[in-house]
C-alpha positions as CSV (number, residue, x, y, z in Angstrom):
1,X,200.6,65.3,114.8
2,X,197.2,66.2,115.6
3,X,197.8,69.7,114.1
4,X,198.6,67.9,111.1
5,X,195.3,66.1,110.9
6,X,193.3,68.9,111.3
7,X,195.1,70.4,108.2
8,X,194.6,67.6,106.2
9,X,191.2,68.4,106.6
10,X,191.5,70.5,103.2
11,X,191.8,67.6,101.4
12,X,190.1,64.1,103.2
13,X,186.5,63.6,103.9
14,X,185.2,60.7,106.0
15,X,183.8,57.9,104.2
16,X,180.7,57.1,106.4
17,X,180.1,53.2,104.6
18,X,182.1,51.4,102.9
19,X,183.4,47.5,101.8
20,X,186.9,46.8,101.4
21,X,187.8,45.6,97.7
22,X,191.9,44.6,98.7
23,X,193.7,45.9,101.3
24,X,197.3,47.0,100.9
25,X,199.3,49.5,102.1
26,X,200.3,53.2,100.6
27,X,201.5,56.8,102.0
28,X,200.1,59.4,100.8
29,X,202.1,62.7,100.8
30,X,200.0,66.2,100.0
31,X,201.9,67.9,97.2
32,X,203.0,70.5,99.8
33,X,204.8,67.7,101.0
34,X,204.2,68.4,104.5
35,X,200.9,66.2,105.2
36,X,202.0,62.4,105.3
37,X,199.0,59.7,105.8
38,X,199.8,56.0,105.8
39,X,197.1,53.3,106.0
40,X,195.9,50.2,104.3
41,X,194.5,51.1,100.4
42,X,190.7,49.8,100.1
43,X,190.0,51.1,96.8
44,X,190.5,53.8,93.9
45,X,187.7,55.1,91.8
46,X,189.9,57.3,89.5
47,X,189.7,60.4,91.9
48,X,189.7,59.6,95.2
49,X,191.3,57.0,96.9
50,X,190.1,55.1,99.9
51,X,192.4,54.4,103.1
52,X,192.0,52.7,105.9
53,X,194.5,55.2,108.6
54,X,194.5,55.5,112.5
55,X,192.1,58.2,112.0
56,X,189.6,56.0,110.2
57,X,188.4,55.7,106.4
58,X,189.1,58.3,104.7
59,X,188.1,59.6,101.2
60,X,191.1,61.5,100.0
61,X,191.3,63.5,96.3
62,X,194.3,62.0,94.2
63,X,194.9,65.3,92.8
64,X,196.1,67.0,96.2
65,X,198.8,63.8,96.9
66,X,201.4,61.6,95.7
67,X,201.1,57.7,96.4
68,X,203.9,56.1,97.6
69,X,204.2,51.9,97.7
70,X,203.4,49.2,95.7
71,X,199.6,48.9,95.8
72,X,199.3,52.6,94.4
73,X,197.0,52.3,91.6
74,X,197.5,53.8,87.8
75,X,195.7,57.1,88.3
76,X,193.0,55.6,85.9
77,X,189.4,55.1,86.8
78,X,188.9,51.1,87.0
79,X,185.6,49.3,85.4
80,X,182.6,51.2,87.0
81,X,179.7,48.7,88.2
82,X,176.5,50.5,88.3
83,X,174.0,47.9,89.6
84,X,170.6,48.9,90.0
85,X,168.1,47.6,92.1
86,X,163.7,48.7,92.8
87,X,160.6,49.0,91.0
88,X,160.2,46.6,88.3
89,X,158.0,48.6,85.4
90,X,160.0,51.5,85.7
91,X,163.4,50.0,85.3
92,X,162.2,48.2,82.5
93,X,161.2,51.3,80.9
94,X,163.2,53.9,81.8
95,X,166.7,52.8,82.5
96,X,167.9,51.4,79.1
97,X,167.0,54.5,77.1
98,X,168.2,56.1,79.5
99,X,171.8,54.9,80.0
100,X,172.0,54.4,75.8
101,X,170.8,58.2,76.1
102,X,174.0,58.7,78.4
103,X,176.6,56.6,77.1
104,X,175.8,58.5,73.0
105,X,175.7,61.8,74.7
106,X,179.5,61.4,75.6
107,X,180.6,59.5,72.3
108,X,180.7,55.7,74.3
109,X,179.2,53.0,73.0
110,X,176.5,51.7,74.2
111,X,175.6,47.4,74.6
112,X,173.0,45.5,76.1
113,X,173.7,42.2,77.4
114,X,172.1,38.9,76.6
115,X,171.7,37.4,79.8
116,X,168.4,37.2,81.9
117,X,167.0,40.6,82.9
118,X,169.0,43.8,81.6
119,X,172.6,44.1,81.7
120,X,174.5,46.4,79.7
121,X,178.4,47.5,78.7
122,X,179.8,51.0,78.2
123,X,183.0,50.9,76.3
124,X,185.6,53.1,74.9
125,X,184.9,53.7,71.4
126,X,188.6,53.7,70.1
127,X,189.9,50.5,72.4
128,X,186.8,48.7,73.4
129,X,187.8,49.1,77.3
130,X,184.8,48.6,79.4
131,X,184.2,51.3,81.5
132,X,181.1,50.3,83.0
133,X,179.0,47.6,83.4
134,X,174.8,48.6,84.7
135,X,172.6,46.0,85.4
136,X,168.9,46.5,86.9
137,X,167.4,43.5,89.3
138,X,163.6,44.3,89.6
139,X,163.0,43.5,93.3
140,X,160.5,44.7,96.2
141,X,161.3,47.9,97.8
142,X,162.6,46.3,101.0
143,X,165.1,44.4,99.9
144,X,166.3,47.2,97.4
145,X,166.7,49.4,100.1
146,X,168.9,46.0,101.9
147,X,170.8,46.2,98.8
148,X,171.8,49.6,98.3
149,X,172.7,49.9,102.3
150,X,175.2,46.9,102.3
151,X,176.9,47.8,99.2
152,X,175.6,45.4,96.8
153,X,173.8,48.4,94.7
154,X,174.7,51.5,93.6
155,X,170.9,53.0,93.0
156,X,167.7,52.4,93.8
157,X,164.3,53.0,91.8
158,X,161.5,54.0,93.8
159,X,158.9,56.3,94.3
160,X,159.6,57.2,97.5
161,X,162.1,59.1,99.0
162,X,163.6,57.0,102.0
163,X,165.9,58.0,104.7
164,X,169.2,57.7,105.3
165,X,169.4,57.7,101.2
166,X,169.7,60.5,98.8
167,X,167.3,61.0,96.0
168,X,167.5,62.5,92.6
169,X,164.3,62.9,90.7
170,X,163.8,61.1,87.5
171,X,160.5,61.1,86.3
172,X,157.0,62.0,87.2
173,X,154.3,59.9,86.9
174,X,150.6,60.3,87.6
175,X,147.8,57.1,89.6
176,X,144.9,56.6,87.2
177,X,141.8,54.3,87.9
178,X,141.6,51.7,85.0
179,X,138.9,49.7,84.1
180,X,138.0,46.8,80.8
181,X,137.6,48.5,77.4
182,X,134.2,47.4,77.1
183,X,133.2,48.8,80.7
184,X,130.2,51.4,80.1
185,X,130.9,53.5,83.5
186,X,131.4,57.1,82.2
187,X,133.6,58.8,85.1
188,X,134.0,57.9,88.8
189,X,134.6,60.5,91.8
190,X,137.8,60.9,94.0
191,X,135.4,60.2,97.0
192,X,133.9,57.4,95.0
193,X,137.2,55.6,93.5
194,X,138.3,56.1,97.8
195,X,135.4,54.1,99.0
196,X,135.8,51.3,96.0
197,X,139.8,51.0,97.3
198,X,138.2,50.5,100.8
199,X,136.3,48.2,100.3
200,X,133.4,50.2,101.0
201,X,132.1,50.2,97.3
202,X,131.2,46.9,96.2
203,X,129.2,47.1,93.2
204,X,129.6,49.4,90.0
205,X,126.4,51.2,90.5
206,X,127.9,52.7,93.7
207,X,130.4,54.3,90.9
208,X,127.6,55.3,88.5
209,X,127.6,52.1,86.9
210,X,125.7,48.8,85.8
211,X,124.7,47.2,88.7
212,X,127.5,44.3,88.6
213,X,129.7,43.1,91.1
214,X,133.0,45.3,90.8
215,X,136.1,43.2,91.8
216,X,139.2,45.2,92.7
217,X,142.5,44.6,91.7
218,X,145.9,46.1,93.1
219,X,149.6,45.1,93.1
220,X,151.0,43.0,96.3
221,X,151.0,45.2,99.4
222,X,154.9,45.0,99.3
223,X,155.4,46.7,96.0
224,X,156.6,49.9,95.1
225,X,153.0,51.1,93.6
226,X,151.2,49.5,96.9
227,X,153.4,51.7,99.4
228,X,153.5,55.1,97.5
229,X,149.3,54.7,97.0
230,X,149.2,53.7,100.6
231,X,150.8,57.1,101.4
232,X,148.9,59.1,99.3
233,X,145.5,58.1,100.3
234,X,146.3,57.2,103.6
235,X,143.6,53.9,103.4
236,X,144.7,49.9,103.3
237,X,143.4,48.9,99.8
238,X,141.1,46.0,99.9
239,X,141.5,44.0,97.0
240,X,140.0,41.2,95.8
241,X,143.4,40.1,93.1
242,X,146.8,41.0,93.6
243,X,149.6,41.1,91.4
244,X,153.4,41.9,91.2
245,X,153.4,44.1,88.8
246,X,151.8,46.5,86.6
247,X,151.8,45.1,83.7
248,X,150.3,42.3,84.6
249,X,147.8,44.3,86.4
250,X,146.7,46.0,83.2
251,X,146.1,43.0,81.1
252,X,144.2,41.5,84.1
253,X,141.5,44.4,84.2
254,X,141.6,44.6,80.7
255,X,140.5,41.0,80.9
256,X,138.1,41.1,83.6
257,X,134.8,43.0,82.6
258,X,134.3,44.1,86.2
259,X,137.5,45.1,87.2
260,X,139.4,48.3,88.9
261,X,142.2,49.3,89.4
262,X,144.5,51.9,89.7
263,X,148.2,52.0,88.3
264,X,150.5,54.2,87.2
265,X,149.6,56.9,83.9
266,X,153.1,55.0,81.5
267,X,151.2,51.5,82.5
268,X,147.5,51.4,81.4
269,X,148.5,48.9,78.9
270,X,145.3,47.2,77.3
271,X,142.9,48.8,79.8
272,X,141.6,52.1,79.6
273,X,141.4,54.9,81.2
274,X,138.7,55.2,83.7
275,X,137.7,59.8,84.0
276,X,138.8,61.1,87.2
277,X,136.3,63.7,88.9
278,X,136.4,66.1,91.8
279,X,133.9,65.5,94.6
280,X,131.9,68.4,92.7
281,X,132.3,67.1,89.1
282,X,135.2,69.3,88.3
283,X,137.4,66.6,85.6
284,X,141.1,65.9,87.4
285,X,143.3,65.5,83.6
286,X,146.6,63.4,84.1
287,X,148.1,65.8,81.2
288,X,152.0,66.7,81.4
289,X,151.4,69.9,82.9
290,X,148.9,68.8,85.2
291,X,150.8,66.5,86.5
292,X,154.4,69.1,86.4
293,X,151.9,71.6,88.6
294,X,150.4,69.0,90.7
295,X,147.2,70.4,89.5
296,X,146.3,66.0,89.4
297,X,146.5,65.5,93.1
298,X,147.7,61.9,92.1
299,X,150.8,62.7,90.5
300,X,153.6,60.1,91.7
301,X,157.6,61.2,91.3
302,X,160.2,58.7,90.1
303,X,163.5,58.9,92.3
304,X,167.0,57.2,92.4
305,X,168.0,56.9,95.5
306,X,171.7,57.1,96.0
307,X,173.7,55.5,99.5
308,X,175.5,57.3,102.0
309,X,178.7,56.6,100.1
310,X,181.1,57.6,97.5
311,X,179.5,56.3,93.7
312,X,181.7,55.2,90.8
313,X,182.6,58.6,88.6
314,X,180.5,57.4,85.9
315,X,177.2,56.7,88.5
316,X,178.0,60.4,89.4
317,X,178.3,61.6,85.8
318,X,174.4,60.0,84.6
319,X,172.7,60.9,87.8
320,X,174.0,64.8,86.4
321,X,172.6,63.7,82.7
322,X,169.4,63.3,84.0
323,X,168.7,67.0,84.3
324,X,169.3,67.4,80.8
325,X,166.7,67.7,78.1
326,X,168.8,64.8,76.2
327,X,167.4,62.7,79.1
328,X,163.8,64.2,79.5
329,X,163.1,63.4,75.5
330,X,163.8,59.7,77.0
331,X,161.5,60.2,79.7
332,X,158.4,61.3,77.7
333,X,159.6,58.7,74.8
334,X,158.7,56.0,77.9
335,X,155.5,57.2,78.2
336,X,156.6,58.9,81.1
337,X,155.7,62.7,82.2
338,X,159.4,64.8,81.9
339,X,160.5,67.0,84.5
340,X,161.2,69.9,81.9
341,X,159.4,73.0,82.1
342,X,156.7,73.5,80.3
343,X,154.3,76.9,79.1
344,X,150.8,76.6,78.1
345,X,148.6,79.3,76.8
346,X,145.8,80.9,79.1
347,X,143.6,80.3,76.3
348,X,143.9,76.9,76.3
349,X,142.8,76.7,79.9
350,X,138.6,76.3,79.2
351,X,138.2,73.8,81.9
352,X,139.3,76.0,84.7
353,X,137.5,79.1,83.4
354,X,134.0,76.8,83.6
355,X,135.2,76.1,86.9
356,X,135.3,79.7,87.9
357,X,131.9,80.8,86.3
358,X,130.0,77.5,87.5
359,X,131.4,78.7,91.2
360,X,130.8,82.7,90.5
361,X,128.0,84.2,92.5
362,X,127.7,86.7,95.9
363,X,132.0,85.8,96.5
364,X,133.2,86.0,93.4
365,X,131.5,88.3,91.1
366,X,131.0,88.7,87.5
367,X,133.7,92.2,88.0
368,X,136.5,89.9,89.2
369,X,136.3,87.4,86.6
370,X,136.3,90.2,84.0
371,X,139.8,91.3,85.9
372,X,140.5,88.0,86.1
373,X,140.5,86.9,82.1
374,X,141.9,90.5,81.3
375,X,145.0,89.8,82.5
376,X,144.5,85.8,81.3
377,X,143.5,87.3,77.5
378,X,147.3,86.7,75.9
379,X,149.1,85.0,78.7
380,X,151.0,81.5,79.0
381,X,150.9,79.9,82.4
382,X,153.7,77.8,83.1
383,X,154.0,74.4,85.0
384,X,155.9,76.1,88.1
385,X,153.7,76.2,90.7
386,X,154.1,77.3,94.6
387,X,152.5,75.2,97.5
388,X,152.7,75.5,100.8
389,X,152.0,72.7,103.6
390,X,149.0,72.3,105.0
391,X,148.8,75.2,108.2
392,X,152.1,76.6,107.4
393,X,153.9,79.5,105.4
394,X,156.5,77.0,104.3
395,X,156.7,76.1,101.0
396,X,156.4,72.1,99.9
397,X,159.9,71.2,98.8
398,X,158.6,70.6,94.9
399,X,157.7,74.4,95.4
400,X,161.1,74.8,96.8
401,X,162.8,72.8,93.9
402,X,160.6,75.1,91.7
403,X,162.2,78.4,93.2
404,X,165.6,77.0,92.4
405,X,164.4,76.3,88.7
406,X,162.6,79.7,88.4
407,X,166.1,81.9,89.3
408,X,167.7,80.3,87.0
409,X,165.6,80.4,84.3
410,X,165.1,84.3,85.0
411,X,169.1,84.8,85.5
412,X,169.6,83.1,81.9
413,X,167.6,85.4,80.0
414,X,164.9,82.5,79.4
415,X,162.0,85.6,79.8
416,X,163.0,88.0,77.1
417,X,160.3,90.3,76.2
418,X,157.7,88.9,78.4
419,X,156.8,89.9,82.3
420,X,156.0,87.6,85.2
421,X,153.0,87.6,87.0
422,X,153.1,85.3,90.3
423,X,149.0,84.8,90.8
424,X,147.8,83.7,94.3
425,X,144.9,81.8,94.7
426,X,142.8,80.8,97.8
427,X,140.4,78.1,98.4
428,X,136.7,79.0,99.4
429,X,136.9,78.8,103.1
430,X,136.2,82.0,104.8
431,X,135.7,85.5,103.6
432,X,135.9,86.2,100.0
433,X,137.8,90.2,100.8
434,X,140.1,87.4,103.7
435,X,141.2,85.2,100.8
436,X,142.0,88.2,98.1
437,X,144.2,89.2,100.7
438,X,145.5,85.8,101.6
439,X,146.1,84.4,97.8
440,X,148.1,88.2,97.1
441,X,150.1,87.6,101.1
442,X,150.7,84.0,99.4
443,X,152.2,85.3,96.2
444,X,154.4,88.1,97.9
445,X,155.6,84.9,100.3
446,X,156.6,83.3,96.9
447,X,158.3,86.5,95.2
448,X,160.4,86.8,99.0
449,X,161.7,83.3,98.6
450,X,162.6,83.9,94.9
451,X,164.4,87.2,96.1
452,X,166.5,85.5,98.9
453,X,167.5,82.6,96.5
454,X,168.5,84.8,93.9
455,X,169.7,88.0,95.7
456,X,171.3,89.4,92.1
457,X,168.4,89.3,90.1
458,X,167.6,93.3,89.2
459,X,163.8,94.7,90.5
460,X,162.9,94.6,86.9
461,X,163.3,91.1,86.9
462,X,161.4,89.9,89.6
463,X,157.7,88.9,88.9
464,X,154.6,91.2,89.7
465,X,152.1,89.8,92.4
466,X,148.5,89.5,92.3
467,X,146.1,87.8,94.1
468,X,142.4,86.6,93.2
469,X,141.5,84.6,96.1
470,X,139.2,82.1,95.3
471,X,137.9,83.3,91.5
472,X,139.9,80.1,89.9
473,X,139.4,77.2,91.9
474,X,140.8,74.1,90.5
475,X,138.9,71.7,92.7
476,X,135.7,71.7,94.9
477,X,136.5,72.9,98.1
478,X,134.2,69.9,99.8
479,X,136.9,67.7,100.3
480,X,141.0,68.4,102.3
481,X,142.5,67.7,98.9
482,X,140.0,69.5,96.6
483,X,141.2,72.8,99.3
484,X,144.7,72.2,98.9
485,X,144.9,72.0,95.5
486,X,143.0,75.9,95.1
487,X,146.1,77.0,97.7
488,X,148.4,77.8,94.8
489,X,150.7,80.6,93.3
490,X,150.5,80.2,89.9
491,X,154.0,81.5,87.3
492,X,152.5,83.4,84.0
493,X,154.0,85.0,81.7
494,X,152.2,88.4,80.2
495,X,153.6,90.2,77.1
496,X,153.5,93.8,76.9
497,X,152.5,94.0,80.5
498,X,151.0,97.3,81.8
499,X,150.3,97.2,85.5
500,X,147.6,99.9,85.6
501,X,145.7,97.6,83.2
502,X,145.4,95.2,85.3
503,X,145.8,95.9,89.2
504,X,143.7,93.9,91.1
505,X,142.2,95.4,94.0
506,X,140.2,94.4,97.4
């Protein structure tokens, strides 16, 4: 018997959580007929069933046995319930375009509820069966994550990944400081925004100001916003008004003449924009491919996280649809940033090229920025870019996420007629000949990893590397993030490209 349990291994996986719907019993029989499992029936999602056996729950595939007894099921998925539970501005914008987006893609119809909060049906088109039913319940991030463990949600909106859950990326999003329209301050500092959320800041002429009072607004420490900023500037925010959620944070700054804040880039509402700076004045631009490149060292993901447990088909099905461009249209439509990839020309890039002649002088010289917008002249960057973590030769898992996205572009023909260039860049610590040879070591680290994930791709295919140390910074190197964000391996694409044009050379 126990040499028959191992061979039903083929076809049952253990179920790690799971609630009981009814209980009744079956025996299941593998089509081979010589695998026979008996056990109480907990549920049927229209592919696998569940069983309750001497062996434990188990998750078995209906195609690969028959059900014998009275409680088996019609081999028809039931009703799918897709409940949703997390961060209250981005449900409210994202997930009913989103699952309309879904439900039209595949020909269902598509209707939202009329009850409190959002609710929504997906029927049949021809018989009007339901075949799902979504609903979202805004909540704080705790008691989502409750939810979703003990079975009483199927997803969970955050911004922050969270262990033992899965996570599929939905959105990006970017933290901007916001301020009342009618607020005169031209720009303020990542040093100086830091010492205003500490508390340390107090008055507007500290931020380059009118010397008023500055009051400091910020969601409720337990929300979704308050956590992820939390984590990304390590530093307890000190405010002087909290509030649940962001929308009600924008119309309170916009409100308040005195007032900052900082919320997410789809939320600025009636407020505006306050300019983002670099300790050295270099301007940090929330743009959609700043933000894809994480060249805006704010930029904030949007995840579903998904339990530790079998979903409904359907659940499965839109968490897939949200790789496609169908669903990133949504995403931008939402005032979102998509996750698509995007191409920019070099030309375009005047900011960065100020950057590099304002930091030219004995390191970087007038001969390698020549090189340097030779190779530029004609190119289109795109928004893949490679990071490692701080101290290591491991690549961030975005950067890792982005050498899955780069095979696959390459292996479907999505570079015809152009070459790639991967372009390693170093920050200004050290040697200037050191970090040429560091930023070309980085790109070749990049080009490896690309090679082992896609071990068919031809040596014509795979992308030249260069290095330029630190002749393109993207930040001033004063400050731990201003250094990371110069640590890069930029993706460009080069038509016509000749290398003996353009080697670059210690």
């Amino acid at each position: 018997m126990l040499g028959k349990a191992g061979r039903a291994a083929v076809f049952v996986a253990l179920l790690i959580q799971g609630t009981a719907a009814f209980a009744q019993d079956v025996t299941l029989i593998a089509r081979e007929g010589d695998i026979v499992l008996s056990g109480s029936l907990q549920g049927f999602d229209g592919e696998f069933y569940r069983v309750e056996t001497r062996y434990g729950l188990l998750t078995i595939d209906s195609q690969g046995v028959i059900c014998e007894g009275p409680a088996c099921p019609d081999l028809t998925a039931p009703k799918a319930v897709i409940r949703v539970a997390g961060a209250p501005d981005a449900g409210a914008r994202l997930l009913p375009g989103l699952f309309r987006a879904f439900a039209e893609s595949r020909g269902l119809v598509y209707e939202e509820g009329t009850g409190p909060g959002w609710s929504a049906l997906i029927l049949d088109p021809e018989s009007r069966k339901e075949l799902a039913e979504v609903s979202f319940a805004p909540m704080h991030p705790g008691l989502a994550s409750k939810e979703l463990a003990e079975g009483n949600a199927e997803l969970k909106l955050t911004s922050r990944p969270e262990a033992p859950f899965g996570s599929r990326a939905v959105a990006l999003d970017a933290l901007v400081p916001i301020m009342a329209p009618d607020n005169p301050t031209p720009e303020v500092s990542t040093v100086e925004l830091a010492a205003a959320l500490a508390g340390e800041a107090k008055n507007w002429a500290d931020l380059g100001g009118p010397d008023m009072p500055l009051v400091l607004h910020a969601m409720a420490p337990d929300t979704d916003l308050a956590r992820a900023l939390d984590d990304r500037l390590g530093i307890a925010i000190k405010a002087d008004v909290l509030h649940d959620d962001m929308a009600g944070l924008a119309a309170a700054v916009a409100k308040d003449p005195w007032a900052l804040a900082i919320t997410g880039r789809a939320e600025v509402g009636p407020a505006r924009l306050l300019p983002l700076t670099d300790s050295c004045g270099f301007p940090l631009l929330a743009t959609p491919m700043a933000v894809k490149a994480e060249d805006y060292p704010l930029a904030l993901p949007v995840f579903l996280l998904t339990p530790q447990r079998r979903l409904p088909l359907l659940a499965r099905e839109f968490l897939e649809f949200l790789a496609t461009p169908t669903a990133e249209a949504v995403v931008a439509r939402a005032g979102f940033v998509d996750r698509a990839t995007e191409r920019a020309p070099m030309t375009m890039d005047g900011l960065r090229l100020i950057n590099a002649i304002q930091g030219a002088g004995e390191d970087v010289t007038l001969a390698d920025l020549k090189r340097l917008v030779a190779l530029m002249d004609g190119a289109d960057r795109m928004s893949l870019t490679f990071r490692f973590e701080d101290g290591a030769t491991v690549l961030t898992p975005s950067s890792q996420e982005n050498i899955t996205d780069l095979a696959r572009l390459i292996a479907s023909g999505g570079f015809a007629g152009e070459a790639l260039v991967l372009a390693g860049f170093s920050d200004g610590s050290g040697a200037a000949e050191a970090n040429l040879a560091l930023s070309l070591e980085r790109a070749a680290r990049v080009a490896t990893e690309l090679q082992a994930a896609a071990p068919d791709l031809r040596p014509d295919q795979m992308p030249r590397t260069l290095g330029f140390g630190e002749a393109l910074p993207m930040a001033c190197d004063e400050t731990a993030a201003g250094r990371h964000l110069n640590r890069r391996v930029e993706l460009w694409l080069v038509p016509d490209f000749t290398p003996e044009a353009t080697e670059i050379t210690p």
